[in-house]
C-alpha positions in Angstrom: 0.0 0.0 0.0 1.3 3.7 -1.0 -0.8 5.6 1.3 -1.5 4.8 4.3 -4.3 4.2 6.3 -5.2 6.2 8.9 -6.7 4.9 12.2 -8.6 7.7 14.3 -9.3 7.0 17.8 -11.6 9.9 19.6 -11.3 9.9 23.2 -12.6 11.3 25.8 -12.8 11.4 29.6 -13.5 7.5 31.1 -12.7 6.1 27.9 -10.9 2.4 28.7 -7.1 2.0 28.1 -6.5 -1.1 26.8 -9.6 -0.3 24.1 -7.3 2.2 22.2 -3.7 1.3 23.5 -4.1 -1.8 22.0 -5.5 -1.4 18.9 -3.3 1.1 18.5 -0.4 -1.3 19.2 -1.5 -3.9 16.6 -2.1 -0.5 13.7 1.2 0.7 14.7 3.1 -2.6 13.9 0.9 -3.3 10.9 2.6 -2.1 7.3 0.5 0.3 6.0 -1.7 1.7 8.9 -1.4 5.1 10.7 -2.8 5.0 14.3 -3.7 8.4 15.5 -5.3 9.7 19.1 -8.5 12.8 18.6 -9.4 14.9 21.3 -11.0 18.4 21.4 -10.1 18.7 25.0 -6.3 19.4 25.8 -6.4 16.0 27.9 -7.8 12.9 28.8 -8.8 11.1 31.8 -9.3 7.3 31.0 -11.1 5.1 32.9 -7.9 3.7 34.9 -7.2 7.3 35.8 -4.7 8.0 33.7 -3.9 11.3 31.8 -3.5 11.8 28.6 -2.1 15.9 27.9 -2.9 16.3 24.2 -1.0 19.6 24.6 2.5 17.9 24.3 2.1 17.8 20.7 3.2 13.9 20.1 3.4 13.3 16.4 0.0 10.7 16.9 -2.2 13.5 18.5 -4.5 15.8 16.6 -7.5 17.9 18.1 -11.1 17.5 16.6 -10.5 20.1 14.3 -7.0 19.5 12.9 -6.2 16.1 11.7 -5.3 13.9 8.6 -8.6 12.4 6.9 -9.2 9.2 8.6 -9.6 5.9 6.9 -10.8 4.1 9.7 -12.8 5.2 12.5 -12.2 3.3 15.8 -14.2 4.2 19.1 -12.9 2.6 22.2 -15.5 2.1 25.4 -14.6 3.5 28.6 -16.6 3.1 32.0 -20.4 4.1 32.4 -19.9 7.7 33.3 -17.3 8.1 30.6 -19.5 6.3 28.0 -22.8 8.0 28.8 -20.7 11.4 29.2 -19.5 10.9 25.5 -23.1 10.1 24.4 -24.2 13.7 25.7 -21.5 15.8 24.9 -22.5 17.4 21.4 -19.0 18.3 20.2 -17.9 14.6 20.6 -21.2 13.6 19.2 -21.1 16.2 16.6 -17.5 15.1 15.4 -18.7 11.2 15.2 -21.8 12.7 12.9 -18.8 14.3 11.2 -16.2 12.1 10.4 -18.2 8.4 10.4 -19.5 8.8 7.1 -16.5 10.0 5.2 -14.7 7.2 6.6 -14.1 3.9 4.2 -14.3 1.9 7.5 -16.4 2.6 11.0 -16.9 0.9 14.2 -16.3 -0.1 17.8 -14.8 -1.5 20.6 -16.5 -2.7 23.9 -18.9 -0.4 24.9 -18.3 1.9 22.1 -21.0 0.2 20.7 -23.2 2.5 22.2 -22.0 5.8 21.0 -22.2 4.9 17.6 -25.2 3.5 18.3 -26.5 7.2 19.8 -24.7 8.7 16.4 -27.3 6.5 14.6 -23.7 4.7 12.3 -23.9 1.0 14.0 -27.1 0.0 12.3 -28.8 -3.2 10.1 -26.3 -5.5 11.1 -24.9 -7.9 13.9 -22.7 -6.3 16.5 -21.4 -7.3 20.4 -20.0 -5.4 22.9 -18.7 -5.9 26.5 -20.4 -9.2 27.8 -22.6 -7.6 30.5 -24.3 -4.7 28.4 -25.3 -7.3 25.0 -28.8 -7.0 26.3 -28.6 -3.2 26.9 -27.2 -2.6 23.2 -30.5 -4.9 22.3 -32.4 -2.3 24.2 -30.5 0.4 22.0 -31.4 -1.0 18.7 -35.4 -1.4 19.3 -35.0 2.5 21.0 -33.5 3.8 18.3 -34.3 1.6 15.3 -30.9 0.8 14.4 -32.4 -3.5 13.3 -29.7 -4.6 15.1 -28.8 -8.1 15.8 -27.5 -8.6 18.5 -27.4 -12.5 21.2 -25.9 -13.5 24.1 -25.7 -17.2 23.4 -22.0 -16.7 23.3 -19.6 -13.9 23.4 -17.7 -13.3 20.1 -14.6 -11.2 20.1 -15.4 -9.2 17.4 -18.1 -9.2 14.1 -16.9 -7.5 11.0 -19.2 -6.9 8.2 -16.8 -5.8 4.7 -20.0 -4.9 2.9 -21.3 -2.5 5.1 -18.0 -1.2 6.7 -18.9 -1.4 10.0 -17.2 -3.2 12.7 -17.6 -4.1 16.5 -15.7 -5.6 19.3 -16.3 -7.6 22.3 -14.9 -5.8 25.8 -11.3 -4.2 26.1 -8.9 -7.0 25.5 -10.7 -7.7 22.0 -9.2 -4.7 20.5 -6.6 -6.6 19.7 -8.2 -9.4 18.0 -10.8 -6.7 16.1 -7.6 -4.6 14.9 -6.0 -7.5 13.9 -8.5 -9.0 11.9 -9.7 -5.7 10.4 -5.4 -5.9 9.2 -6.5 -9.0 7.7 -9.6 -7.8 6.0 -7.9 -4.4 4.6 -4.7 -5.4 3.7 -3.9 -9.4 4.3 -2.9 -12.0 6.8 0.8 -11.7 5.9 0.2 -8.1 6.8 -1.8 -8.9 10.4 1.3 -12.0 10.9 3.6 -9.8 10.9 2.0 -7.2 12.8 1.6 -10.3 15.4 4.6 -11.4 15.6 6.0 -8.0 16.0 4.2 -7.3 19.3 4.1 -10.8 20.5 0.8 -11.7 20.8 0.4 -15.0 21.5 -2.2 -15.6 24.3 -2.3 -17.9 26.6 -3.9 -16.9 29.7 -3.3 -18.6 33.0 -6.4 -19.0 34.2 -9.6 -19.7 32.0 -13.0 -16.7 32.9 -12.6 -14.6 30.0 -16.3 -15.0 29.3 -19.2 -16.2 31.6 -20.0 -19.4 29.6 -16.3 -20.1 31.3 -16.1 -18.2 34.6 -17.4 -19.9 37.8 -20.6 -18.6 38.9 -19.3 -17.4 41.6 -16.8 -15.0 39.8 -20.0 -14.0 37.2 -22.4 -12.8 39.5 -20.7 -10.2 41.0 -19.9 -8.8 38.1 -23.4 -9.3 36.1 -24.6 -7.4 39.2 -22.0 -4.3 38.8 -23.4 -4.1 35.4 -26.9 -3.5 35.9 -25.9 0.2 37.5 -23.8 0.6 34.3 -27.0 -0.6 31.9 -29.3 2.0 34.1 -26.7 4.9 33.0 -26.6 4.0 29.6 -30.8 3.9 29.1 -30.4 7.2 30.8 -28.6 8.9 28.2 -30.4 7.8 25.0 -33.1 10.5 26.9 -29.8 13.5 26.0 -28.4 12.7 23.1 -27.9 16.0 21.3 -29.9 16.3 18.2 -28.1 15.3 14.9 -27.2 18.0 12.8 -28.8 18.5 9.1 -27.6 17.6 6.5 -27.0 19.5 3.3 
């Protein structure tokens, strides 16, 4: 590839590390990709706590207003404040309205889903997100029409359709499988090998609960329960999500 592709990532405050860190890993090491970090806000709090100061000027930053075209559209998750924040705030919103359809590529990570969701741009096909909030995405698509398809009978890492362009990811640690595969799709699997081997990813976790259908109960339930607060946030905010605006 001559050109390459750029990867935008727009974040904002509660967004989840690993979500864009490690997309951004797999992009980085991937011929041919561009990974690059959007903010309107001179810095960052994610979700762990950790700052990001946009005002340092590193080569991968750009502000909502000044950056490359972007290729690929990639919104991380973040925690229920941070996500619900994002769906409120009109200048995020307003950028996603922006930018999603002059992308060749859009879509999501984790609970991402839900702000492109809000944007109206993850619609008429089957998408995931982070295991606890599948149903709550479900609730999205009937509120807002968007003929999603979405199950819980098991817990895929990511769902890519190439017709439509659109992508979505399972929670946080399936950024890496999703921008992998998306290598793959785009440019080829020599590419997303290579890209692989480069960063080492080779997983083999130590212990086996990556996804309920796996965890012991007893790890689950906690967790389902945490999510239910995080669900009631997100219903929330589909009642102040700024209004869209018109197109020419």
């Amino acid at each position: 590839m001559q050109n390459k592709i750029i990867v935008g990532f727009p974040l904002y405050d509660g967004c989840t590390l690993v979500d864009f860190v490690g997309a951004t890993q797999v992009f980085d090491a991937a011929d041919g990709f561009s990974p690059i970090w959007l903010s309107y806000k001179p810095s960052i709090k994610t979700a762990e706590g950790f700052i990001i100061d946009f005002t340092v000027q590193p080569s991968s930053c750009y502000s909502f207003d000044d950056h490359p075209p972007i290729d690929l559209l990639f919104v991380p998750g973040g925690g229920s404040d941070g996500v619900a924040g994002a769906i409120q705030d009109k200048t995020f919103m307003d950028f996603i309205w922006k930018t999603a359809p002059n992308a060749q590529w859009r879509g999501s990570v984790c609970t991402g889903a839900f702000i492109l969701a809000a944007a109206g741009i993850l619609k008429n096909c089957s998408a995931t997100t982070y295991w606890s909030q599948l149903a709550t995405l479900n609730y999205y698509s009937k509120a807002l029409n968007l003929n999603l398809t979405v199950t819980d009978d098991y817990y895929p890492r990511f769902m890519i359709h190439q017709d439509l362009k659109l992508f979505s990811g399972g929670g946080i640690s399936s950024s890496l499988d999703l921008a992998l595969s998306l290598v793959t799709v785009i440019a080829d699997a020599d590419t997303a090998m290579a890209a692989q081997l480069q960063i080492q990813y080779q997983p083999s976790p130590p212990v086996e609960a990556g996804i309920p259908a796996v965890a012991p109960p007893a790890i689950v339930a906690p967790q389902r329960e945490g999510g239910v607060s995080y669900a009631e946030q997100l219903i929330n905010a589909l009642k102040h999500i700024p209004a869209a605006p018109l197109r020419k």
